[in-house]
PLY file of the C-alpha trace (Angstrom):
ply
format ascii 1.0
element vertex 189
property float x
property float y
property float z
element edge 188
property int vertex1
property int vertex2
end_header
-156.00 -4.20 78.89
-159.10 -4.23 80.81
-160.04 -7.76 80.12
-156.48 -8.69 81.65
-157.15 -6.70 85.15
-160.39 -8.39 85.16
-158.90 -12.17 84.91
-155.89 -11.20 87.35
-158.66 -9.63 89.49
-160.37 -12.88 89.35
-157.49 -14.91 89.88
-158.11 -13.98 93.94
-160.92 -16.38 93.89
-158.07 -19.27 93.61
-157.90 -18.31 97.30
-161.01 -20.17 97.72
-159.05 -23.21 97.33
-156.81 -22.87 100.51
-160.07 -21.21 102.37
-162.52 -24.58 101.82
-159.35 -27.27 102.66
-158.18 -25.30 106.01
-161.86 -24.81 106.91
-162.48 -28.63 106.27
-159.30 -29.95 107.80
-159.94 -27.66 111.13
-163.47 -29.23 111.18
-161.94 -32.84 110.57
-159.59 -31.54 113.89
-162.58 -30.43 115.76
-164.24 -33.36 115.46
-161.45 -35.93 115.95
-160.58 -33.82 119.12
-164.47 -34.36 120.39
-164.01 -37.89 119.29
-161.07 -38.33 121.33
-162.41 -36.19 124.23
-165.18 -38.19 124.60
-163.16 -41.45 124.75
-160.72 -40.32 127.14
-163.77 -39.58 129.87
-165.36 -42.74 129.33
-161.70 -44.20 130.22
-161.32 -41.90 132.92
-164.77 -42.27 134.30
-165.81 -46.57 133.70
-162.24 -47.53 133.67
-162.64 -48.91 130.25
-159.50 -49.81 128.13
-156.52 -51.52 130.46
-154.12 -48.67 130.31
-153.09 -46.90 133.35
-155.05 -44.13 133.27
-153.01 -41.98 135.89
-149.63 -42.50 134.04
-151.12 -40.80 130.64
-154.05 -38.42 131.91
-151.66 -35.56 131.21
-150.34 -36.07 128.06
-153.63 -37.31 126.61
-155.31 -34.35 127.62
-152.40 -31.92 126.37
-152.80 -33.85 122.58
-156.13 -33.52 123.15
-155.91 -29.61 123.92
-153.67 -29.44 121.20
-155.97 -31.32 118.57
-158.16 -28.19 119.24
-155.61 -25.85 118.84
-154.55 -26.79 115.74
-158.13 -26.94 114.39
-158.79 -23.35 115.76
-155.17 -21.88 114.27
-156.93 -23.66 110.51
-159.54 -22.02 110.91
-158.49 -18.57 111.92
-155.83 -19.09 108.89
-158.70 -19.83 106.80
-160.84 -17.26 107.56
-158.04 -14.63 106.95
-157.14 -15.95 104.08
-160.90 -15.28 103.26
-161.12 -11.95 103.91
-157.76 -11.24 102.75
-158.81 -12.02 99.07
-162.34 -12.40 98.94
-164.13 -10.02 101.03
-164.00 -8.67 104.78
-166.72 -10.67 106.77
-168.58 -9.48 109.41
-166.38 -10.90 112.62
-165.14 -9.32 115.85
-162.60 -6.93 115.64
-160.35 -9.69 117.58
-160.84 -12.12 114.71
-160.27 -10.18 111.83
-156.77 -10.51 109.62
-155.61 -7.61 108.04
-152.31 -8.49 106.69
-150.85 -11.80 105.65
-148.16 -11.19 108.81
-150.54 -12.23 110.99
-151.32 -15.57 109.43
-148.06 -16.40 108.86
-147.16 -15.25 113.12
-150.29 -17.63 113.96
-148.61 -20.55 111.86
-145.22 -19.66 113.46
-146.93 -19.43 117.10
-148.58 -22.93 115.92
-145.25 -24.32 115.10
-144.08 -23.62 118.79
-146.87 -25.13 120.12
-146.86 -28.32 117.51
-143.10 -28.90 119.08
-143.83 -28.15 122.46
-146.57 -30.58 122.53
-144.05 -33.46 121.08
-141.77 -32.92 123.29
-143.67 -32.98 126.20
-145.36 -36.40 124.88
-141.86 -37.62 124.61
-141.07 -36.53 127.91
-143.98 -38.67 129.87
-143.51 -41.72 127.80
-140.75 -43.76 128.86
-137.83 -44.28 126.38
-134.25 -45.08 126.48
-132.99 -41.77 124.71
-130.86 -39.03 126.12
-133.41 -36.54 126.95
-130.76 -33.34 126.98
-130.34 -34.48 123.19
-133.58 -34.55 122.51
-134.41 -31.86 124.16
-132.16 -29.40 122.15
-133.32 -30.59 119.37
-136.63 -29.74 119.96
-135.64 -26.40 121.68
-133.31 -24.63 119.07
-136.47 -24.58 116.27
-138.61 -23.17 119.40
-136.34 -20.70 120.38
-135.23 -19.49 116.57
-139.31 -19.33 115.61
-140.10 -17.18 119.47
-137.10 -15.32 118.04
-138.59 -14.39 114.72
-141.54 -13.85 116.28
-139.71 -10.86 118.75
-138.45 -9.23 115.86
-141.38 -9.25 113.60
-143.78 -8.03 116.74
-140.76 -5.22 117.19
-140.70 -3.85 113.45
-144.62 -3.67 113.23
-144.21 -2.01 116.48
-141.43 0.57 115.46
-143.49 0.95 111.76
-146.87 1.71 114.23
-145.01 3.82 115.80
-143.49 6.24 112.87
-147.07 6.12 111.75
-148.45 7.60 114.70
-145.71 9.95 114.82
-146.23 10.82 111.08
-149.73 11.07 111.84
-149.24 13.90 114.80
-146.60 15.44 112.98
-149.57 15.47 109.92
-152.22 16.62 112.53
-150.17 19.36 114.34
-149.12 20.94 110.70
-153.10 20.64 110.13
-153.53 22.66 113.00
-151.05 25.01 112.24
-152.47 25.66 109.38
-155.79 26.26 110.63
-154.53 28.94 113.11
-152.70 30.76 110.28
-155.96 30.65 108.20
-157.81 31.89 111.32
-155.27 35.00 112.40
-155.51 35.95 108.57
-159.49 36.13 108.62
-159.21 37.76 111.87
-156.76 40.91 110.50
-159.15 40.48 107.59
-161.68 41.61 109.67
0 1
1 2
2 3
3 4
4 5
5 6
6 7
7 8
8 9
9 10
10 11
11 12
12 13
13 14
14 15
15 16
16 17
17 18
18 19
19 20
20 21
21 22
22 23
23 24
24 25
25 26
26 27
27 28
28 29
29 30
30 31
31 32
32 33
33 34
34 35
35 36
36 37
37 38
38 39
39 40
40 41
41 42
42 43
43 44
44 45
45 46
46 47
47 48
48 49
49 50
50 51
51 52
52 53
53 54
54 55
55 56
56 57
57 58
58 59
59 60
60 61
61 62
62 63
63 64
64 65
65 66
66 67
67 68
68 69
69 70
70 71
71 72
72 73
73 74
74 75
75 76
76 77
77 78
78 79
79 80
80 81
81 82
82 83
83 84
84 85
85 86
86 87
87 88
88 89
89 90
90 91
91 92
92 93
93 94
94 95
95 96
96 97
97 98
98 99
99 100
100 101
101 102
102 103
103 104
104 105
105 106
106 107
107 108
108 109
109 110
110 111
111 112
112 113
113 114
114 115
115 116
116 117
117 118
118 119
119 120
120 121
121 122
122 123
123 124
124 125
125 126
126 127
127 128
128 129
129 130
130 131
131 132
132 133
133 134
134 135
135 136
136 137
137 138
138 139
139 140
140 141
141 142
142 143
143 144
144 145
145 146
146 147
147 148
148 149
149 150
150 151
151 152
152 153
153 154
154 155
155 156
156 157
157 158
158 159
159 160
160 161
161 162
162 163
163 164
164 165
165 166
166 167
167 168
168 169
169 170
170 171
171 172
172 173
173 174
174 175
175 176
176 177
177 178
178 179
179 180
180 181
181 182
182 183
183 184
184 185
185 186
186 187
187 188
């Protein structure tokens, strides 16, 4: 019996797996990002290239924004996963995970910001689509994900909150107690 709890205990170290392969993919972001980056200003700055500049500054800099984005959500999500079933590392309070609902609200907020992105590129590129089509398309996903989002943030609220109430309802029947034990040690005396 204990030799199984040690190999299912073990078994967490598969996490590794998912940690190493988000950590290397954000890093493959981060760089491609910096790579890109660095392009884009020598276009923007020598004139190098024979696009029009002007038309695409803004969506080029948004996919560029977004290339970092994506690395940083990896790398948050592999970090978490990390400390979720390896051990807690020693990061801000800020960046530490404590539950898997917050990876999985950082891949949802990701999401949002993966379609937002594509629409906008689609927007600023000239196409002979309906836009409104399009548009819905892209915005019912958005708006069912910010939805799920609401609604998780709400019930972690509402379970916060009947912990802190259980919590002074636990502290004030501590105190209670602590006056009855005092009044009875002072007729004691």
């Amino acid at each position: 019996m204990i030799r199984l709890v040690k190999i299912i205990a073990g078994m967490r170290f598969f996490a590794l797996i998912p940690f190493i392969g988000l950590a290397i993919a954000a890093d493959v972001l981060f760089i491609k990002g910096g790579i890109d980056l660095v392009h884009f200003l020598w276009e923007l700055v020598f004139g190098v290239g024979g696009v029009d500049i002007q038309k695409h500054i803004i969506v080029d800099i948004v996919e560029i924004v977004h290339l970092f984005l994506v690395g940083t959500v990896l790398f948050l999500t592999s970090l978490g996963i990390y400390e979720l079933f390896i051990q807690p590392l020693p990061l801000p309070p800020w960046l530490k995970t404590h539950n898997i609902e917050e990876l999985e609200l950082n891949l949802v907020g990701l999401t949002i910001v993966v379609l937002a992105v594509n629409f906008l590129s689609v927007i600023f590129e000239e196409q002979e689509i309906n836009l409104a089509i399009y548009g819905i398309g892209y915005a019912l996903p958005i708006t069912a994900l910010a939805y799920f989002m609401k609604v998780r943030s709400q019930i972690k609220g509402n379970e916060s909150a009947k912990m802190t109430d259980n919590d002074d309802e636990n502290s004030k029947g501590h105190e209670d107690s602590f006056k009855a034990m005092e009044e009875s040690f002072e007729a004691m005396s």
